[in-house]
C-alpha positions as CSV (number, residue, x, y, z in Angstrom):
1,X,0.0,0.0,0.0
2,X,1.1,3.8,-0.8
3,X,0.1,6.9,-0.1
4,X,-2.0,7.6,-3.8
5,X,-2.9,11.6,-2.7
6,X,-3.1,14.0,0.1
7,X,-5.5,17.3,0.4
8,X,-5.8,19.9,2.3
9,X,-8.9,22.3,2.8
10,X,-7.7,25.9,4.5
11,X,-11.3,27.2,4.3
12,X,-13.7,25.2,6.2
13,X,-16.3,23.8,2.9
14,X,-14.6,25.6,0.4
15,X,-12.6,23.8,-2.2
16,X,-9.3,22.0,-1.1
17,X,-6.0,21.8,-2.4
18,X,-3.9,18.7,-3.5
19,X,-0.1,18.0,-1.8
20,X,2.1,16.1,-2.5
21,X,3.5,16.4,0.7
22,X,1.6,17.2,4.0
23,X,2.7,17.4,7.6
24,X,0.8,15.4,10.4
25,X,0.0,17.8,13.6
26,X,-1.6,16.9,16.6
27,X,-4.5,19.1,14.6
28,X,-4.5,17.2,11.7
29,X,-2.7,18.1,8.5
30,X,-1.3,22.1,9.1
31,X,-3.0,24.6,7.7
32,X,-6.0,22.5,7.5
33,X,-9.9,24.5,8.1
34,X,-8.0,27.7,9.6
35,X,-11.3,29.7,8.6
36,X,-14.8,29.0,8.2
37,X,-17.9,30.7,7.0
38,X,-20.2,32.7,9.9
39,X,-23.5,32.9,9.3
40,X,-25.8,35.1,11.7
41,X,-26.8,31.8,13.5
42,X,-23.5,29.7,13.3
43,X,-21.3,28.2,11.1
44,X,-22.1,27.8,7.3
45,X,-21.1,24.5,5.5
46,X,-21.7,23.2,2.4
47,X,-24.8,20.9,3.6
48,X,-26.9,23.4,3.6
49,X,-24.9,26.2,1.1
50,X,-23.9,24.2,-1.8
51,X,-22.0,26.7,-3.9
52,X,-19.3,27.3,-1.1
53,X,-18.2,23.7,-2.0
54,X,-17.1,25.1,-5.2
55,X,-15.2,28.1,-4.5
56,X,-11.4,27.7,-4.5
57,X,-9.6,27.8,-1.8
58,X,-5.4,27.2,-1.3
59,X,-2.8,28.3,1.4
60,X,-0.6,31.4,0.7
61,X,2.8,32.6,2.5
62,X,0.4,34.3,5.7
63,X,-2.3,31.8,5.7
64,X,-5.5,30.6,3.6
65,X,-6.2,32.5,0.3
66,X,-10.2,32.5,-1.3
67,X,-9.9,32.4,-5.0
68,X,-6.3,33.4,-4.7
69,X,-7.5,36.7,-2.7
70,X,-5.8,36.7,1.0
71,X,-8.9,35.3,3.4
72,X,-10.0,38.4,5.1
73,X,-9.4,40.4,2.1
74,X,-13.2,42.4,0.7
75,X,-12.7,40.2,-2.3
76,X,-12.7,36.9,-0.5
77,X,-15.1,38.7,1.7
78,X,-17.1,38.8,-1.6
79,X,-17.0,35.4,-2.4
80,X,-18.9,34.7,0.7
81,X,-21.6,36.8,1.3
82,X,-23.7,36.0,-1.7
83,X,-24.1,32.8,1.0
84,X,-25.1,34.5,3.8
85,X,-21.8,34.4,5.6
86,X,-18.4,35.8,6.5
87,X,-14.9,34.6,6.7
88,X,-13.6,34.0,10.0
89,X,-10.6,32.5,11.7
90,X,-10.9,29.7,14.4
91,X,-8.4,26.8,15.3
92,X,-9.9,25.5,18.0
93,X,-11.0,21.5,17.4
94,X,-14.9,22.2,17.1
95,X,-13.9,22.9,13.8
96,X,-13.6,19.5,12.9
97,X,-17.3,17.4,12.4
98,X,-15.7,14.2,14.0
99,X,-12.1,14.2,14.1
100,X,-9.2,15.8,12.5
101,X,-8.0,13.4,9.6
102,X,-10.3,11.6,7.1
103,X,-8.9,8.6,5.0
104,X,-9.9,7.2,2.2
105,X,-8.7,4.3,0.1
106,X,-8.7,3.5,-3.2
107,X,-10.3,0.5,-3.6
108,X,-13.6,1.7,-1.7
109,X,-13.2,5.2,-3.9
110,X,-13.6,3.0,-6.8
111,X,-16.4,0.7,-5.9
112,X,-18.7,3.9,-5.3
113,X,-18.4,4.8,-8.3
114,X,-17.4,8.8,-7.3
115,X,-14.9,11.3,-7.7
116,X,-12.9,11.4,-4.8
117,X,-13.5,15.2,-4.2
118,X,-17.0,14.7,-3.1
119,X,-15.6,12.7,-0.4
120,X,-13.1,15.5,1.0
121,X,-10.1,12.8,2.3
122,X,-6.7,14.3,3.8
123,X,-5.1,11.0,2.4
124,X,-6.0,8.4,-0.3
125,X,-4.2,5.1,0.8
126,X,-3.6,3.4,-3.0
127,X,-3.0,-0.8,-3.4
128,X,-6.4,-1.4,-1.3
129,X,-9.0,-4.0,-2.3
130,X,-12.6,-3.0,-2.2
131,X,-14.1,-3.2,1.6
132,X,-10.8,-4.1,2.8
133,X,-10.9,-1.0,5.2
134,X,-14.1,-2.5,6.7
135,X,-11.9,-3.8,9.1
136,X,-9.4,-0.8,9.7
137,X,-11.5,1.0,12.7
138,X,-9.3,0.3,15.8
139,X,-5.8,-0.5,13.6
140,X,-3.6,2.4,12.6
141,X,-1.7,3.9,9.1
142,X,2.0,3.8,9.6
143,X,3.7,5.6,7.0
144,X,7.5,6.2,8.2
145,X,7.4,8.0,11.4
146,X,3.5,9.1,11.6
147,X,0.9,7.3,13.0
148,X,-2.4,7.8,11.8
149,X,-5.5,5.9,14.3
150,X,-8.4,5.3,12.6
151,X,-11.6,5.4,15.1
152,X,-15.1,4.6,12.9
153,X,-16.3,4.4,9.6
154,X,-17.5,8.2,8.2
155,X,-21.2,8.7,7.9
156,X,-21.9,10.7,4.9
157,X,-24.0,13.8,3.8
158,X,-25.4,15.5,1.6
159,X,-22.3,17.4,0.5
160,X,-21.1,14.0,-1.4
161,X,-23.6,15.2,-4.1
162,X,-22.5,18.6,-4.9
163,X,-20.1,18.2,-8.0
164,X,-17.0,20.0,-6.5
165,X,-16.6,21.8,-10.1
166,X,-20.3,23.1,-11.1
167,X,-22.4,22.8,-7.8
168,X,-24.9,20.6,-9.7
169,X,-26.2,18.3,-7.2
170,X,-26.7,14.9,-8.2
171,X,-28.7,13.5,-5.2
172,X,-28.3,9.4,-6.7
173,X,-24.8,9.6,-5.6
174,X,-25.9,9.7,-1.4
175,X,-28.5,7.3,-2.5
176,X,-26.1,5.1,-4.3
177,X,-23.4,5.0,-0.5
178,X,-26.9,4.6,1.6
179,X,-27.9,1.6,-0.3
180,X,-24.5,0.2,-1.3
181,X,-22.6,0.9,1.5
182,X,-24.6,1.7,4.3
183,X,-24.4,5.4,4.0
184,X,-20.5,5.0,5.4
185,X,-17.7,5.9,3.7
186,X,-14.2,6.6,4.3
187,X,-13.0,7.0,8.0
188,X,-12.4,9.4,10.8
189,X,-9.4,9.0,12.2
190,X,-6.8,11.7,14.1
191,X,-2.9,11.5,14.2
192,X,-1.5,9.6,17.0
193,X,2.7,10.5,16.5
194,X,3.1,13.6,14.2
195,X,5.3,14.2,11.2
196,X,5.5,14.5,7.0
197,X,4.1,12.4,4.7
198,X,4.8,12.4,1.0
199,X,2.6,11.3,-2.3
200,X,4.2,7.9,-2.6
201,X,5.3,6.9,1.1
202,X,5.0,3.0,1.9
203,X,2.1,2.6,4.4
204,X,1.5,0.0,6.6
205,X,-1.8,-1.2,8.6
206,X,-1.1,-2.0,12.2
207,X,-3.4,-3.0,15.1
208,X,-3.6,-0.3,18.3
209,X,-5.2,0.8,21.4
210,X,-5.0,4.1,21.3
211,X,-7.7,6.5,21.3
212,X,-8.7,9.9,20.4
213,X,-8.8,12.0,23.1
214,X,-12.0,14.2,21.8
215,X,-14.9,13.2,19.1
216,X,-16.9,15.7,17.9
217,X,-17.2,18.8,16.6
218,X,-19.0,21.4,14.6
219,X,-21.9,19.6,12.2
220,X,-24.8,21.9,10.6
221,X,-23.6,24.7,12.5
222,X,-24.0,22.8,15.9
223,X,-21.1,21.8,18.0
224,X,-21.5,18.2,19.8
225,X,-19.8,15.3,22.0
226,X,-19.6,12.0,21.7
């Protein structure tokens, strides 16, 4: 197995940006949902503001940038507000649905039929056999040094059928995971040791004990605990 393709995504729903080399933090990959969309009665995600999925979104020298336009710039500020939002900066770990990594493998990518986008993965894990990460819940990713735990399969939303490119929504696609897959997909997992990972690293699937210390987060604009 290999690392097949890391992402990050600096604005929380916005459009997120390939690596091909990412570092691991105790926050999940750095630089990763650094500012999100306020809307007069919480946060604004792409479940309920579709279009926000497809705006672009990348990291520049002093932090995210919004259609290449620094983040709390009027222009990114204009991307936005046709939403109902603006940009704002938070780090704390409420910023994360569930927890701070997502992983996705290939194998499972391909049996759904989707683009991988709609899915928003930090890492694709590449040489994996349909269903094969059924089992990976409670085992970790090693890849050299960092130590990814994987805690639960991901329950997806609505945001799987936005195209990340147009906004057209395509609503068979959530049917299509419900009733082929159980409406999971892909796992939540968080970074037990810290460090770099490259596009092509050797990974490795080991069994652990450890846990996440925290599990939940921000989810249709309402923080919750698990």
């Amino acid at each position: 197995m290999r690392v097949e393709a890391l992402w990050r995504y600096p604005v929380k729903s916005l459009g997120g940006e390939p690596l091909e080399s990412a570092e691991f933090t105790s926050d999940g990959v750095a630089g990763d949902r650094l500012v999100h969309v306020q809307g007069p009665r919480g946060v604004l995600t792409g479940r309920t503001r579709y279009g926000l999925l497809t705006i672009p979104a990348s990291t520049g020298p002093d932090g995210p940038l919004v259609d290449g336009h620094p983040w709390d710039s009027r222009q990114a500020h204009e991307r936005v507000l046709p939403f109902g939002g603006r940009l704002t900066r938070y780090t704390g770990p409420e910023r994360f649905d569930v927890l701070n990594v997502l992983v996705a493998t290939d194998g499972q990518v391909a049996a759904a039929g989707v683009d991988v986008r709609r899915l928003r993965p930090n890492i694709l894990i590449g040489g994996v056999e349909a269903g094969e990460e059924d089992a990976w819940p409670g085992h970790a990713l090693v890849v050299g040094d960092v130590v990814i735990g994987m805690y639960q399969k991901r329950a997806r939303c609505v945001v799987t059928t936005i195209d990340p490119d147009t906004g057209a929504q395509d609503l068979d696609v959530h049917r299509r995971i419900r009733r082929e897959f159980g409406g999971v997909l892909c796992l939540d997992s968080w970074v037990v040791r810290a460090g770099v990972v490259n596009v092509g690293d050797p990974v490795e699937v080991v069994p652990t004990d450890e846990l996440p210390d925290r599990v939940g987060g921000w989810i249709v604009g309402r923080p919750y605990a698990v």
